[in-house]
C-alpha positions as CSV (number, residue, x, y, z in Angstrom):
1,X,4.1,-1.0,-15.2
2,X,3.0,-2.5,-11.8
3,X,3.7,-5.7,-10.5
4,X,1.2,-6.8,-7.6
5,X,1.9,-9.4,-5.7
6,X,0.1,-11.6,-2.7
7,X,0.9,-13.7,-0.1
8,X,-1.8,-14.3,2.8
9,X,-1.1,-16.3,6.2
10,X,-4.8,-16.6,7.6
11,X,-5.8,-12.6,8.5
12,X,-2.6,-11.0,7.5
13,X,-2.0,-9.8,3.6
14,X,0.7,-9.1,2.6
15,X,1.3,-7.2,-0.7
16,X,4.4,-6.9,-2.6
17,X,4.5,-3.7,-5.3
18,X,7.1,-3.7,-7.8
19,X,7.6,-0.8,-10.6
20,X,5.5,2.2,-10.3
21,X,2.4,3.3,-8.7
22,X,1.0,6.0,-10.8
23,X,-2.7,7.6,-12.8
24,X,-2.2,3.9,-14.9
25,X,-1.5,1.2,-12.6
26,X,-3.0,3.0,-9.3
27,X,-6.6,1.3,-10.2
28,X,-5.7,-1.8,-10.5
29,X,-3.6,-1.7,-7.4
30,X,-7.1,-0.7,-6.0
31,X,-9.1,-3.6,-7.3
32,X,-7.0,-5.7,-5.9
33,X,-7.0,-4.3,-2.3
34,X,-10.4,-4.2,-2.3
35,X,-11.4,-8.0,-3.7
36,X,-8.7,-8.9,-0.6
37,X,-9.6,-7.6,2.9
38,X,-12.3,-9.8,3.6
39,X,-11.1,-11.1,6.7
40,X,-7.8,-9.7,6.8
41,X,-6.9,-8.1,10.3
42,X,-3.4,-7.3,9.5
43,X,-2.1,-5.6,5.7
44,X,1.4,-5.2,5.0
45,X,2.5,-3.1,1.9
46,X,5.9,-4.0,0.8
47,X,7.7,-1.3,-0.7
48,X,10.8,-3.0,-1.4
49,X,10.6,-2.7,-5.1
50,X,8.4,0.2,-6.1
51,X,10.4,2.9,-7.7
52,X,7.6,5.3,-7.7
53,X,4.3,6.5,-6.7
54,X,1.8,9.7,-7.7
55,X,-1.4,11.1,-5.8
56,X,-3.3,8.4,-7.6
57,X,-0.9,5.7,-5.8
58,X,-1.2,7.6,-2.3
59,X,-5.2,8.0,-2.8
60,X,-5.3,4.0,-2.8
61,X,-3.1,3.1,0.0
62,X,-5.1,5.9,1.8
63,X,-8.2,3.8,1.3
64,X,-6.9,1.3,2.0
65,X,-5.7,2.4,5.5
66,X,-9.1,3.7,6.3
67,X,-10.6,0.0,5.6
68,X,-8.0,-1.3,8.0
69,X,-8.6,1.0,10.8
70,X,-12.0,-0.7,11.0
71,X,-10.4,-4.2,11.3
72,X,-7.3,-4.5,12.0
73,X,-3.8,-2.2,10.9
74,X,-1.8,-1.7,7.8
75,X,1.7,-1.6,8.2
76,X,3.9,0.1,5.7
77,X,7.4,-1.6,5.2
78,X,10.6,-1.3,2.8
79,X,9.8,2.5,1.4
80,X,12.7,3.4,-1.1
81,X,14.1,6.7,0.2
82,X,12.8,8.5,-3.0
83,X,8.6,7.3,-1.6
84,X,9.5,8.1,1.8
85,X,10.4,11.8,1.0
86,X,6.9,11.7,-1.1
87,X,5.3,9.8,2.2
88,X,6.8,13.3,4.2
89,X,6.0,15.6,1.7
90,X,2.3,15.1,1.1
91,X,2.0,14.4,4.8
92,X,1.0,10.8,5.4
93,X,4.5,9.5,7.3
94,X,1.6,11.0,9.9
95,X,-0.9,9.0,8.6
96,X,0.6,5.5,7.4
97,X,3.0,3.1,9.9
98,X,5.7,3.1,8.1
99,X,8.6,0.6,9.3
C-alpha cells in the first residue's frame, strides 16, 4: 500500500510517499506526478516514510526527473538507508539529488 501525499507552495511540490513503491502502487504514484507539474519549477520527493521501492517505483521517479530537468529540479530528500542502497545499486544516486 502507498500513501501519496501533496503539499504545493506556488511552483514547488512537494510529495510525501509513505509504505511501498512497488509493480502495484508505482502507477498510481505516476498519475499523480503527472496531473501535478503544471507549473511546478521545484519537486521534492519525501522519502521519510517509504519502506520500499522496485524498478517500477525507480521507472516513475525517473520520469519524473526527466519532466523536471525541462522546468525546474527535483530534489530527493529523507531516503531510508535500505532505498538509498537500492538508489546506489541500480545507479541513480548519479542520476537523482538526493539530500
Amino acid at each position: 500500500m502507498l500513501n501519496i501525499g501533496k503539499n504545493v507552495n506556488g511552483s514547488e511540490l512537494s510529495i510525501s510517499l509513505e509504505g511501498r513503491l512497488d509493480t502495484t502502487t508505482a502507477p498510481q504514484l505516476e498519475e499523480e506526478v503527472k496531473n501535478s507539474l503544471d507549473g511546478v519549477s521545484s519537486l521534492i520527493m519525501d522519502l521519510t516514510q517509504l519502506e520500499y521501492i522496485s524498478s517500477a517505483g525507480l521507472r516513475v521517479l525517473l520520469s519524473a526527473q526527466k519532466v523536471m530537468n525541462k522546468q525546474g529540479s527535483m530534489v530527493v530528500r529523507n531516503a531510508s538507508e535500505e532505498v538509498k542502497e537500492i538508489f546506489e545499486v541500480t545507479g541513480f544516486s548519479d542520476i537523482l539529488t538526493i539530500e
